[in-house]
Legacy VTK file of the C-alpha trace (Angstrom):
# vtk DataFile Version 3.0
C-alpha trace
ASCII
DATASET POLYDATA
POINTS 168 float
-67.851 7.572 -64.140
-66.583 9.604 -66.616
-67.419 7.528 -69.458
-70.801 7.078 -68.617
-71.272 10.925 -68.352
-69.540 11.323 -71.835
-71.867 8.410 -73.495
-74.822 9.429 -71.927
-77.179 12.018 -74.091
-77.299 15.399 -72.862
-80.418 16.986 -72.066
-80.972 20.765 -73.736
-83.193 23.354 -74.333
-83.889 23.340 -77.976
-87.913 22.260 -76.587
-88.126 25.476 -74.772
-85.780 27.755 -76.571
-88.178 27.910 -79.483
-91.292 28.390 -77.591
-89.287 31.297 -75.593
-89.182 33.894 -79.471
-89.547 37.199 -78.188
-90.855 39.579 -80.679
-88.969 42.847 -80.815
-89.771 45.454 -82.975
-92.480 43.832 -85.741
-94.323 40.293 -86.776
-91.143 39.220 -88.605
-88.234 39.888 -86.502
-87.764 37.357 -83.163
-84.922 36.918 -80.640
-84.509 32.620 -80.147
-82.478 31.816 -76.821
-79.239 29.612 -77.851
-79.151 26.129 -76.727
-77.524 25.515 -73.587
-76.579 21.798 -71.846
-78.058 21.758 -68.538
-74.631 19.573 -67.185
-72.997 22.653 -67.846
-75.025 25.504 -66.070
-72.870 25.827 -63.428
-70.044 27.118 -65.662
-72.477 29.161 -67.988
-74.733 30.808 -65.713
-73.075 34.056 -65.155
-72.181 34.120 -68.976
-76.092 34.110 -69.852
-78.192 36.595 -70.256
-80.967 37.252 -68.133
-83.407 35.976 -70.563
-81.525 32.609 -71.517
-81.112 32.773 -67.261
-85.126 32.957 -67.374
-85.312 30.297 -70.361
-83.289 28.069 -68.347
-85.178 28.655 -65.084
-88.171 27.669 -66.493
-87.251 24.387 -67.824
-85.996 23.650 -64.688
-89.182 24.260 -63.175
-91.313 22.032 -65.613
-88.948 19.440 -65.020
-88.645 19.535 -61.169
-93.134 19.235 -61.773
-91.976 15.251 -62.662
-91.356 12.154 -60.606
-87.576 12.951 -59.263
-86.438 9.517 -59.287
-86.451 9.805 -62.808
-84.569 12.936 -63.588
-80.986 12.490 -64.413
-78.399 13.500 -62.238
-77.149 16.656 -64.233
-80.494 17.430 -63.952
-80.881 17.518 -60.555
-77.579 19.702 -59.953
-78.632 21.709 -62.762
-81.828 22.973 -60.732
-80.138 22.880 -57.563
-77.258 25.424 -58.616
-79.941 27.631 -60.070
-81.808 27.588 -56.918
-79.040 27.297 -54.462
-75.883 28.283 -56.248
-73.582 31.109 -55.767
-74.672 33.811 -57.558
-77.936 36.951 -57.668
-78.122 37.615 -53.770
-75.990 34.574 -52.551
-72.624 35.455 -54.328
-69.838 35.375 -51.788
-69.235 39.243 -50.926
-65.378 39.028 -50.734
-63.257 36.833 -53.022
-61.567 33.963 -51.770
-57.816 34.478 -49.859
-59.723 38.060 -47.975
-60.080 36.749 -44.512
-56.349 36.364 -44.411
-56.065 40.091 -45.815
-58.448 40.911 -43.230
-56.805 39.414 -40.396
-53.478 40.918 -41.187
-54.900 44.442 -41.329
-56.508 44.213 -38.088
-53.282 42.903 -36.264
-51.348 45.948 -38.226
-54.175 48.398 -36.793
-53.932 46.844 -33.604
-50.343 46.676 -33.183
-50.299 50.194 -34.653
-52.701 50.948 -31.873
-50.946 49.138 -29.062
-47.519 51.415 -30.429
-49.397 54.278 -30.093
-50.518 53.752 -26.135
-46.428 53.205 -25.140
-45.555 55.878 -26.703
-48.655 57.692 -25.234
-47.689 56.190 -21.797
-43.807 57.141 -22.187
-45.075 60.869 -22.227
-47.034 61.059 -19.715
-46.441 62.474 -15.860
-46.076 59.696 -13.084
-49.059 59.581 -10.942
-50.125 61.935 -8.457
-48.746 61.429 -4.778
-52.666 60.059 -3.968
-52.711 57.068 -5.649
-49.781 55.478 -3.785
-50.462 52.860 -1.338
-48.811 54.737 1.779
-51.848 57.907 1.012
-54.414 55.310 0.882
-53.390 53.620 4.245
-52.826 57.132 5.827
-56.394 58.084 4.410
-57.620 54.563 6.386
-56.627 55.988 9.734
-57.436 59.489 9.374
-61.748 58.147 8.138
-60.723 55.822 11.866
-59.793 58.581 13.846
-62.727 60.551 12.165
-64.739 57.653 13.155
-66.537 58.071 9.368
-69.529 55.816 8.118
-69.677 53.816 11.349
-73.063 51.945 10.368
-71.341 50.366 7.485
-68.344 51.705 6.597
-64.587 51.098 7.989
-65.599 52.546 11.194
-67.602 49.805 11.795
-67.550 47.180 14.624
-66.513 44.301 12.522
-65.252 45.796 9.557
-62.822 43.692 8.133
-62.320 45.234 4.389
-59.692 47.348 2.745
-61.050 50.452 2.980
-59.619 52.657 0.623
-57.008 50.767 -0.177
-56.766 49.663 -3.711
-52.970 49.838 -4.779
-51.557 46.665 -5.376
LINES 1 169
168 0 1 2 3 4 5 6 7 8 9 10 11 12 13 14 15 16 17 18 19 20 21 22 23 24 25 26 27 28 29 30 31 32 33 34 35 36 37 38 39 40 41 42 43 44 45 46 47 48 49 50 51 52 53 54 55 56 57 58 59 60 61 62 63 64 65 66 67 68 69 70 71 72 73 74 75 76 77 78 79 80 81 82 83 84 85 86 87 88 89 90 91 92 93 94 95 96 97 98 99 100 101 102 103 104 105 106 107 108 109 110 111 112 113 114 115 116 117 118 119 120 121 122 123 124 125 126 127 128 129 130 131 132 133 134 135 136 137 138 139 140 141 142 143 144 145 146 147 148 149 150 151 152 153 154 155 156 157 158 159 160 161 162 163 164 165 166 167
């Protein structure tokens, strides 16, 4: 395979690099794009300037207009990178080996976070006399002697719920 792509001619853009003269600054003076192999745009592209980008672009252009079967394959990957390839508005935002960077940070923040509630837990008062099981059951028979919400509620005929009772 590699042999063939070594022997085989490579196609560049000496045709539209001299029909792409810029004139600059008077009649005489002109800028000429260089000559770049389009089975090696992939490695050039973010080398080139924006004009030799432009030259480049439109060659592809005129020669995606032919019969594809006939373009070569360097060709072909040559206009797909510059249409598809990783770079203008779809260059990756974050270099490669981030996400693990990422990650770690996170499980720092969260174990920093996770730290931070013992020790905000540790220094706290013990709950208040109400929320122990004993005051909830005692608050159950005072709302039945009360007879309280006896549509619905746990005065009820029926009633077979918790009531208030919620402490494990």
């Amino acid at each position: 395979m590699q042999a063939i792509r070594l022997a085989r001619p490579r196609v560049s853009l000496r045709r539209l690099a001299t029909t792409a003269q810029v004139p600059t600054s008077g009649p005489s003076s002109s800028v000429t794009a260089s000559v770049i192999p389009l089975s090696n745009v992939e490695a050039q592209w973010e080398n080139m300037s924006k004009s030799e980008q432009a030259v480049v672009h439109r060659q592809l252009e005129e020669l995606q207009k032919k019969d594809w079967k006939t373009l070569s394959m360097d060709e072909k990957k040559a206009a797909y990178y510059v249409a598809f390839g990783p770079h203008g508005p779809r260059a990756p935002v974050s270099p490669p080996g981030q996400g693990l960077k990422v990650f770690l940070f996170t499980m720092g923040l969260v174990g920093v976070a996770g730290l931070l509630s013992i020790a905000i837990r540790s220094r706290a008062p013990p709950p208040p006399k109400t929320l122990t099981r004993e005051w909830e059951e005692a608050t159950n028979e005072r709302l039945l002697e009360q007879k309280s919400n006896p549509i619905s509620g746990i005065s009820s005929e029926g009633y077979s719920g918790k009531g208030f009772v919620v402490s494990k």
